[in-house]
C-alpha positions in Angstrom: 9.4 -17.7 15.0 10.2 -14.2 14.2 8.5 -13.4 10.9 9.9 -12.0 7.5 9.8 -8.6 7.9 11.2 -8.3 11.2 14.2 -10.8 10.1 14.8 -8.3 7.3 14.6 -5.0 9.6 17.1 -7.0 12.1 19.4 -7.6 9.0 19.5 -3.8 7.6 19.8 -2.4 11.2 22.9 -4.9 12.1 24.5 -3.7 8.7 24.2 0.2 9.2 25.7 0.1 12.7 28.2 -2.3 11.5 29.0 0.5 8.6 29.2 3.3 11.5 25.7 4.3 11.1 22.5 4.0 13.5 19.0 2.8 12.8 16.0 3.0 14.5 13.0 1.0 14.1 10.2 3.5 14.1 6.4 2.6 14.9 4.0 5.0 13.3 3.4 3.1 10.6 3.1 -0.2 9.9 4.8 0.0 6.6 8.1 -1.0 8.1 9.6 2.3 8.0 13.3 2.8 9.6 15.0 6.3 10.7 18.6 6.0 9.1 21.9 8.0 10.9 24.8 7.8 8.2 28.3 7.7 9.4 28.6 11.5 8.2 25.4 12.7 10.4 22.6 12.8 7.9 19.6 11.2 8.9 17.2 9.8 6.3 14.2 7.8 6.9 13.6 4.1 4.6 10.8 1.6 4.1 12.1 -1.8 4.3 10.8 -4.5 2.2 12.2 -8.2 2.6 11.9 -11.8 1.5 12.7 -15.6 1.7 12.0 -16.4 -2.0 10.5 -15.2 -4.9 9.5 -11.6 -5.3 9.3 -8.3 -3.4 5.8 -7.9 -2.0 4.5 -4.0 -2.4 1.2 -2.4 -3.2 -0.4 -0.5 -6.6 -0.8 2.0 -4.5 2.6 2.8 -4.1 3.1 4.5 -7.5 2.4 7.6 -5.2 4.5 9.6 -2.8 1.4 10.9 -1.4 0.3 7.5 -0.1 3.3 7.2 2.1 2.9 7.7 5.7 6.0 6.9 6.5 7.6 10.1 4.6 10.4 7.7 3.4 13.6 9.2 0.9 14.6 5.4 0.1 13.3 1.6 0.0 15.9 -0.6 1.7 14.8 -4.3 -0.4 16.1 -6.7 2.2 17.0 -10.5 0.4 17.3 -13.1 2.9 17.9 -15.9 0.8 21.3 -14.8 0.3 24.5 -15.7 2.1 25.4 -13.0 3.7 21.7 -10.9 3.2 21.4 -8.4 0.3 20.8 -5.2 0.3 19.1 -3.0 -2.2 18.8 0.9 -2.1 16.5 2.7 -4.3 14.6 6.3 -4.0 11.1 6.6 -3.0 10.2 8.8 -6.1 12.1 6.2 -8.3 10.5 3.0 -6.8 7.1 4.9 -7.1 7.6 5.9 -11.1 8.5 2.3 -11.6 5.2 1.0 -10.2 3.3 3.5 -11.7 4.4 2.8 -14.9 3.9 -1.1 -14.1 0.5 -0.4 -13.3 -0.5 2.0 -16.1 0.7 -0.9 -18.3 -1.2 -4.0 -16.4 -4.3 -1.3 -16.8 -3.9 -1.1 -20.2 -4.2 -5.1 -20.6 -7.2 -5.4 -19.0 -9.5 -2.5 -18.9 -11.9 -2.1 -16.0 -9.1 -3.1 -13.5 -8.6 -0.9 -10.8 -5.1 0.6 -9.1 -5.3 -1.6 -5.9 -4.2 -4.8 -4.6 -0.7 -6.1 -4.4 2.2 -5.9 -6.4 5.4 -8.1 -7.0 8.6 -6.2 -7.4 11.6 -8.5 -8.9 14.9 -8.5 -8.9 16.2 -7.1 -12.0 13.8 -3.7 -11.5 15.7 -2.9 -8.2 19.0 -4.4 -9.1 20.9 -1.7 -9.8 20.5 -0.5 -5.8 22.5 -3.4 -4.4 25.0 -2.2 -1.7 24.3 1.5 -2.6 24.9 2.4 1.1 26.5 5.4 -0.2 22.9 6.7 -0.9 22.5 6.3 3.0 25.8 8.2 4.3 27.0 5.1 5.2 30.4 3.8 4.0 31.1 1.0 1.7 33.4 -1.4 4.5 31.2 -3.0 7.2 33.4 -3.1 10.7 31.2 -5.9 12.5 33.0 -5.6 16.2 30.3 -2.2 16.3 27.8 -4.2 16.6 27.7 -6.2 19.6 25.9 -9.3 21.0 23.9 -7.1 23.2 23.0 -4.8 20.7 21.7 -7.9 18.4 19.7 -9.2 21.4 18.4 -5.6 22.2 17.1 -5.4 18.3 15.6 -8.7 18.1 13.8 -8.5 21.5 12.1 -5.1 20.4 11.2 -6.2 17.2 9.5 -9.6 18.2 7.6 -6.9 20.6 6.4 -4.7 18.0 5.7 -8.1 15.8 3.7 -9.3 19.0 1.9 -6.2 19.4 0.5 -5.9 15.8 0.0 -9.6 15.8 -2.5 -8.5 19.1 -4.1 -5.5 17.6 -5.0 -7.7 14.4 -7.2 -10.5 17.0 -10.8 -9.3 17.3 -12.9 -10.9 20.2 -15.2 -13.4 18.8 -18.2 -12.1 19.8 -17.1 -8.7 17.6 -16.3 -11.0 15.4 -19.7 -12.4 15.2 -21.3 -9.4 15.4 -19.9 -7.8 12.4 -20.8 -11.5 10.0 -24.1 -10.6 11.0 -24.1 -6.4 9.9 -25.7 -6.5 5.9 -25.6 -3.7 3.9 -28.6 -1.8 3.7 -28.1 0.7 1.2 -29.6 0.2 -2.3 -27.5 -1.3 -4.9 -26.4 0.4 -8.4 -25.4 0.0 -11.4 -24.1 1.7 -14.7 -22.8 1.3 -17.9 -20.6 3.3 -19.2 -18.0 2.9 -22.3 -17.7 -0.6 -22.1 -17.5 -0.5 -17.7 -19.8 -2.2 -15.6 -20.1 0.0 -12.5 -21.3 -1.2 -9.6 -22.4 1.6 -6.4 -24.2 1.5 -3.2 -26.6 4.6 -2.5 -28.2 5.4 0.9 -31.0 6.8 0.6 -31.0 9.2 4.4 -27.6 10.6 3.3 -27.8 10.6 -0.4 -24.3 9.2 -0.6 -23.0 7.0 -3.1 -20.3 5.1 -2.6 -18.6 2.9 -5.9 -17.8 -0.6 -4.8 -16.7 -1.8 -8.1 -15.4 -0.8 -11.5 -13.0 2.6 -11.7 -13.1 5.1 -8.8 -13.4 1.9 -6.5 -14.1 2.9 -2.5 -14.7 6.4 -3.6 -17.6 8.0 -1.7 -19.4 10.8 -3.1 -22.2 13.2 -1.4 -25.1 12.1 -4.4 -25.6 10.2 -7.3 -24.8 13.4 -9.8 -21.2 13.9 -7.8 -20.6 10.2 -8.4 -21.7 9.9 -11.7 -20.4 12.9 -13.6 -16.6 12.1 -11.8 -16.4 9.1 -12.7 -17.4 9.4 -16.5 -15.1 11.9 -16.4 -12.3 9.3 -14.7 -13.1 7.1 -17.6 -13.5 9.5 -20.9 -10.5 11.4 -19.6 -12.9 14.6 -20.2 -15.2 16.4 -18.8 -18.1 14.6 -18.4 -21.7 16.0 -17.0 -24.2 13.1 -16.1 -27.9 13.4 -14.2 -26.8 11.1 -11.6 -30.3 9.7 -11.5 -30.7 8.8 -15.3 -27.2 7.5 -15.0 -27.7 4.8 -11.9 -29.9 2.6 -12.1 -31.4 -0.2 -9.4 -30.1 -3.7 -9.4 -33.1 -4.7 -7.9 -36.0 -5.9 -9.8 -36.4 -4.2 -13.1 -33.4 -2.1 -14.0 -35.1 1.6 -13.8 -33.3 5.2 -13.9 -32.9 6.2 -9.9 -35.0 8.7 -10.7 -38.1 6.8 -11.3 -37.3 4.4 -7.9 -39.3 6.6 -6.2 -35.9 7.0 -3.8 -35.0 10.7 -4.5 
């Protein structure tokens, strides 16, 4: 059964060529991207997002341009509950402000939550795109005898390939498998407080690294404990901040001690 996001890809593609564009389905990323042709010879590429029900599916980390490899100018949002499909066009840069400003306000509810994790997207913040194919070069009338059977058939088979493929890639060999249940985490375990956060870090003692695994600045890795602590204070406070990372941490293990007197420096 072919899954959700190659149904929606299939969809948009039949729809530009059926317009008098062309679409390609391109494979350096796995973010569904899609290298646009509009009927007046501008190409664009988009990031397709679809679904059966309920919301859009995105990420927090979205709110920036910078964490898109796919270099898209638009998101196609693909709705394949409806008869025919639906399509909404938005910008990149617009879709990105309106997550950010999503998350800054989820952020605000809860403090200590951290930008990451997914993110539903509903209709009425992306309605204003449907059938904007104008945005794509494309025109408004779709001619459906450019899209033939064999061209369908052609789409579908790669797609379920590419599906197939990532579907592969994401299988590890069970003894792999195994082998990583078994790897623990040796480096030392830290914690701070710090304006009302619990942070959580994991130092290594041979590199001196530091590496938060939870609270603000989470999966941030920083060369030694005074890097670590004095950015994020600093991420917190929204000023500058200067901390000793070694009064700052302390061990989780046993009495909770300054680094510094762990006899680990």
């Amino acid at each position: 059964m072919e899954d959700t996001a190659s149904r929606g890809i299939q969809a948009f593609i039949a729809d530009v060529v059926e317009r008098g564009g062309k679409a390609v389905r391109l494979t350096h990323s796995r973010r569904n991207p899609v290298q646009v042709w509009g009927d007046d010879g501008t190409s664009c590429i988009v990031r397709v997002r679809s679904k059966l029900s309920g919301d859009w599916q995105a990420r927090k980390q979205d709110e920036s341009l910078d964490d898109d490899d796919t270099g898209s100018q638009f998101w196609v949002f693909v709705d394949l509950a409806s008869s025919p499909e639906e399509f909404f066009v938005v910008p990149s840069s617009e879709v990105a402000d309106d997550i950010r400003a999503e998350v800054d306000l989820w952020m605000m509810d809860t403090p200590g939550r951290t930008r990451t994790g997914h993110h539903a997207i509903p209709l009425s913040r992306i309605a204003h795109g449907r059938g904007r194919w104008d945005l794509l070069g494309l025109a408004g009338e779709k001619d459906p005898s450019r899209y033939s059977d064999a061209q369908r058939a052609t789409t579908a088979a790669t797609l379920r390939a590419d599906a197939d493929a990532r579907a592969s890639a994401r299988k590890k060999p069970a003894k792999a498998t195994a082998a990583l249940e078994e790897l623990i985490d040796t480096r030392l375990e830290v914690v701070a407080d710090f304006e009302g956060y619990r942070l959580v870090g994991r130092f290594d003692p041979d590199t001196q690294t530091l590496e938060i695994m939870r609270g603000p600045m989470q999966g941030r890795r920083f060369p030694d404990p005074t890097t670590a602590a004095t950015a994020v204070a600093s991420h917190i406070s929204g000023d500058i901040e200067t901390h000793d990372g070694w009064e700052f941490w302390r061990t989780e293990q046993g009495d909770r001690i300054p680094m510094g007197q762990n006899s680990i420096r």
